[in-house]
C-alpha positions in Angstrom: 51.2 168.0 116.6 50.5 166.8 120.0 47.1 167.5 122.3 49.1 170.0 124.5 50.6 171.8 121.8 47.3 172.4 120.3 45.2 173.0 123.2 47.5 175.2 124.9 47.5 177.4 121.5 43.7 177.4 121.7 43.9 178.5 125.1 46.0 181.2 124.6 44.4 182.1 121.4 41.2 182.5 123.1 42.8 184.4 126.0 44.4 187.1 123.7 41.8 187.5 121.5 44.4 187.0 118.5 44.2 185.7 115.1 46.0 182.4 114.2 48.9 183.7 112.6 49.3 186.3 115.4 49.1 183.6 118.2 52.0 181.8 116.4 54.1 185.2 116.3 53.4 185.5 120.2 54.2 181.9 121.0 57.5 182.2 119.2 58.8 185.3 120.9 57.4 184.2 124.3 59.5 181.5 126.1 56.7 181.2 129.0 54.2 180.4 126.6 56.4 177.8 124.8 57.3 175.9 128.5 53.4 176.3 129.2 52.8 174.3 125.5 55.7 171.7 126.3 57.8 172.8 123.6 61.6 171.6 124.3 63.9 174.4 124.9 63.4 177.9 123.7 62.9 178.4 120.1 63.3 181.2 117.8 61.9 180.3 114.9 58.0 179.7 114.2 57.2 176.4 115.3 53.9 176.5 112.7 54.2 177.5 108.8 51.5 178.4 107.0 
């Protein structure tokens, strides 16, 4: 996992107030959050498992 992938989560983990399972769910159905982490193209799909 790159820096910007998991900084950016933080960031918008702490900005939503969210668990970590529910900032993954977000991230995935967001594509402005996934161009703001540097993820390549839009994806549909959880980008994290548990």
């Amino acid at each position: 996992m790159s820096a910007r992938l998991a900084l950016g989560a933080l960031i918008i983990q702490q900005r939503q107030g969210t668990t970590d399972w529910e900032t993954v769910l977000q991230i995935t159905e967001n594509p402005y959050m996934q161009y703001f982490l540097g993820l390549p193209g839009e994806r549909n799909r959880p980008f994290i498992t548990r």
